[in-house]
C-alpha positions as a printed Julia matrix, in Angstrom:
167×3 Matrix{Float64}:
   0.0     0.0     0.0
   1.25    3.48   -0.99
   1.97    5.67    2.17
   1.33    8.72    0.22
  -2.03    7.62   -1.06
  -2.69    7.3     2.54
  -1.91   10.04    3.7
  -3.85   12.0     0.53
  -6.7    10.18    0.94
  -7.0    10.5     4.85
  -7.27   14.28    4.47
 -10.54   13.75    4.59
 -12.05   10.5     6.94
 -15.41    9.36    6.2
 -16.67    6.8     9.07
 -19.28    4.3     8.17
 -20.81    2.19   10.9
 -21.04   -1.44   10.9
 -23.94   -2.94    9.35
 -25.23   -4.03   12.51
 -26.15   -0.28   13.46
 -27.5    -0.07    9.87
 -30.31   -2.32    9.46
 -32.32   -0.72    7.45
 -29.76   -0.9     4.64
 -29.83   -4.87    4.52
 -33.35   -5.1     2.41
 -31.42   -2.37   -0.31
 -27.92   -3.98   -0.3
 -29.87   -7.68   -0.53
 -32.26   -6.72   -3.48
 -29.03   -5.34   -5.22
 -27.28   -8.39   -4.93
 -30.3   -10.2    -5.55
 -30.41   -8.37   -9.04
 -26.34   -8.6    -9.42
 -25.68  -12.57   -8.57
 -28.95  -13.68  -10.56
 -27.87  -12.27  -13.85
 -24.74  -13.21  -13.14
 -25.04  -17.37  -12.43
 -28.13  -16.8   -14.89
 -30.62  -17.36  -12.11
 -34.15  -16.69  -11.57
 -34.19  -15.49   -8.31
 -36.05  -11.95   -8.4
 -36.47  -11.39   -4.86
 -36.03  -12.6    -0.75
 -39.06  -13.69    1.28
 -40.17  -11.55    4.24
 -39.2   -14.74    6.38
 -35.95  -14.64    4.97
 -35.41  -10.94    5.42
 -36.69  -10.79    9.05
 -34.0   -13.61    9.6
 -30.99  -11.7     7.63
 -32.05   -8.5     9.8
 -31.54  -10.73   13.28
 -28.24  -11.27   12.1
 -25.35   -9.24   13.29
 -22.97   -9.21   10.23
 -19.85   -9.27   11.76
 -17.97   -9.24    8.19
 -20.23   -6.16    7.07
 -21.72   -5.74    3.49
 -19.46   -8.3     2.0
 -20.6   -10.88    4.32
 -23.83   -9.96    3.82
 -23.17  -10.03   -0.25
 -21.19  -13.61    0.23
 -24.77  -14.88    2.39
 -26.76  -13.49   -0.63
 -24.82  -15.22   -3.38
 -24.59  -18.13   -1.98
 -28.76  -17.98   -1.37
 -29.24  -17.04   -5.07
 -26.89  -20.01   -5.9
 -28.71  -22.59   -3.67
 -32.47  -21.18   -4.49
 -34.44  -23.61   -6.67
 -37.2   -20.35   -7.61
 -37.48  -16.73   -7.73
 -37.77  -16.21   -4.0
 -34.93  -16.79   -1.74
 -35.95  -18.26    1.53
 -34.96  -18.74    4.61
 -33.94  -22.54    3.85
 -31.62  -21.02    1.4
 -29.81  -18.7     3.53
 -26.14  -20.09    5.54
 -25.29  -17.96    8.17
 -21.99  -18.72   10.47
 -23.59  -18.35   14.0
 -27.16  -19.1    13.3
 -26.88  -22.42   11.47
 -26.32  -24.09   14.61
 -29.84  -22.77   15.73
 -31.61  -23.41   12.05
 -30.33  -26.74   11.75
 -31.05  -28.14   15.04
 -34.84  -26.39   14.87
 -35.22  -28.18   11.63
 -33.99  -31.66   13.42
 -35.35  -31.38   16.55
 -31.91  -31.97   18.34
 -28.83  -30.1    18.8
 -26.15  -31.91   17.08
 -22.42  -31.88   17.17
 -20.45  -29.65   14.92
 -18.9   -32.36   12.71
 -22.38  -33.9    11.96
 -23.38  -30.03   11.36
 -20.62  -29.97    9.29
 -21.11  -32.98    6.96
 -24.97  -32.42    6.85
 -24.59  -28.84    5.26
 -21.63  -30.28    2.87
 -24.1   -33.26    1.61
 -26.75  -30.51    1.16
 -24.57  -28.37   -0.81
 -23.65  -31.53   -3.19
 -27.24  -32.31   -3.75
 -28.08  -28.53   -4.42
 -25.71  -28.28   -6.8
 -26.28  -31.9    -8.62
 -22.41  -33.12   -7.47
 -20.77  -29.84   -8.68
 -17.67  -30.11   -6.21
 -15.93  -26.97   -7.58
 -19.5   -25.13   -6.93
 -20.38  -26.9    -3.65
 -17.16  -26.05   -2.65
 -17.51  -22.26   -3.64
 -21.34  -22.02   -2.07
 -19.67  -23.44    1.37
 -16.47  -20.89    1.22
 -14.15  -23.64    1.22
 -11.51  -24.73   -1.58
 -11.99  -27.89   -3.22
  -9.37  -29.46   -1.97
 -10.69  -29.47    1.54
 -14.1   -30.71    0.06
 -12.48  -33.78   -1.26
 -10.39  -34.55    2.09
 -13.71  -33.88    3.76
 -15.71  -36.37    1.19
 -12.97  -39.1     1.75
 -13.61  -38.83    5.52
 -16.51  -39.21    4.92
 -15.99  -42.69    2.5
 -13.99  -44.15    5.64
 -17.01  -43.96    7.49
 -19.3   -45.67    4.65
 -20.8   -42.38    3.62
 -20.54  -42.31   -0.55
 -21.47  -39.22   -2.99
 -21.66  -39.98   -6.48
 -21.26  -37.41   -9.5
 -24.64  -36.53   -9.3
 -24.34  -35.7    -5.62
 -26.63  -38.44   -3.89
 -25.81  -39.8    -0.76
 -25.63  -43.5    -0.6
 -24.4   -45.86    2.08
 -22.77  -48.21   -0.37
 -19.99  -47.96   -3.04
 -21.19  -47.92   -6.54
């Protein structure tokens, strides 16, 4: 980084609060990455349920707007429709919560862990390079993961369905 950039652009300080203090900017940011990530993966997603929304706004968004723009991509990836819902939204510290509500049981963090992968690999028909890239993990940990996963009789073929047994 240039020091004397710095120091030129400094002149001037503009502070920005965290998102957190700035809820009423996630429905505006969302809908413009709605419109941004569904042309862009030729999606179409057109908008975010209210469920959804009231869920994003609980959130604190500790990474900011591009946290917020990584949740939203990786919604518009996963949604099946034109609505993102709340189904379709990962978020860090409330998957825990989501997951065990849908389940009925508070589970450990691996199981957590290998649930959300298999989901990913059926969303995305098998697609490790794009399961990997909806979960924010490189593909190379997705395969180490998958052949942990194969030790303990847990199989994923291309298409991305789960079997018990080898084909």
């Amino acid at each position: 980084f240039r020091e004397d950039l710095y120091f030129r652009l400094n002149v001037f300080p503009i502070h920005i609060p965290p998102l957190r203090a700035r809820k009423e900017d996630i429905p505006l940011l969302a809908d413009y990455f709605i419109a941004l990530y569904s042309s862009k993966n030729s999606k179409p997603v057109k908008e975010i349920s209210s469920e959804a929304l009231s869920w994003m706004m609980e959130y604190d968004w500790p990474g900011n707007v591009r946290e917020l723009e990584n949740a939203v991509e990786r919604a518009v990836i996963i949604s099946t429709g034109e609505e993102i819902t709340q189904k379709d939204i990962v978020l860090p510290q409330m998957t825990g919560a989501k997951e065990s509500a849908d389940f009925g049981e508070i589970l450990p963090i691996r199981e957590m862990e290998k649930r959300l992968i298999l989901k990913a690999l059926e969303k995305t028909h098998g697609r490790r390079t794009e399961a990997a890239r909806l979960l924010g993990i490189s593909v190379r940990t997705l395969r180490n993961k998958l052949a942990r996963y194969e030790k303990e009789g847990i199989y994923v073929n291309k298409m991305g369905e789960v079997r018990k047994e080898k084909n």
